[in-house]
N, C-alpha and C positions, 0 to 999 in steps of 0.2 A: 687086174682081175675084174669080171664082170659078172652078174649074178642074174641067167637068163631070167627076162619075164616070161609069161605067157604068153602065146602072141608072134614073138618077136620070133625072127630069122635070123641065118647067119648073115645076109645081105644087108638086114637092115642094123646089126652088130656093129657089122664091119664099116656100114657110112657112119654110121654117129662118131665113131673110133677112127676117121680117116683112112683108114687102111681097105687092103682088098680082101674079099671072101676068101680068096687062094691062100692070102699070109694067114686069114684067122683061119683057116683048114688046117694048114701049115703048122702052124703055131702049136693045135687041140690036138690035132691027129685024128681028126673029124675026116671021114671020107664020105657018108652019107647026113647030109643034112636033117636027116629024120632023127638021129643021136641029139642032137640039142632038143632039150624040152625045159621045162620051165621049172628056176628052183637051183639050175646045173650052175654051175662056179666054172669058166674058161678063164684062161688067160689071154688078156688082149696088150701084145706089145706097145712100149710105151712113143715109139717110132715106129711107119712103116718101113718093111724091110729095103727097098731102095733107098732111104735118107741114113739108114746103120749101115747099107753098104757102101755109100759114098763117103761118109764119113771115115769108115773104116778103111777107104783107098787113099783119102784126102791126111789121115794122118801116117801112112807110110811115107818112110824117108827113099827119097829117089838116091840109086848109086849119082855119085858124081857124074859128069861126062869128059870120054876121054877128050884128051887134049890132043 
């Protein structure tokens, strides 16, 4: 969670946070950046969403391969 300041953008949210504007959009369900103002409570994911999707491929079990 993050607790916009004044000031602050979703651009500059999303650098402090690693992540891209697209996942913090993503994320809010923000589609006009004029929605965030200051005061606002977002959720900012604790991983960006490429390192929870490789993760999430990286712990799928592969079928065997046939013989």
């Amino acid at each position: 969670m993050h607790v916009v300041r004044t000031g602050e953008t979703l651009a500059s949210i999303a650098r402090k946070h690693g992540i891209s504007e697209r996942e913090l959009r993503a994320w809010n369900g923000v589609n006009d950046a004029a929605e965030i103002t200051g005061g606002l409570t977002i959720v900012v994911p604790r991983e960006p969403m490429a390192v929870l999707a490789s993760a999430t491929s990286e712990e799928r079990e592969e079928p065997p391969l046939a013989a």
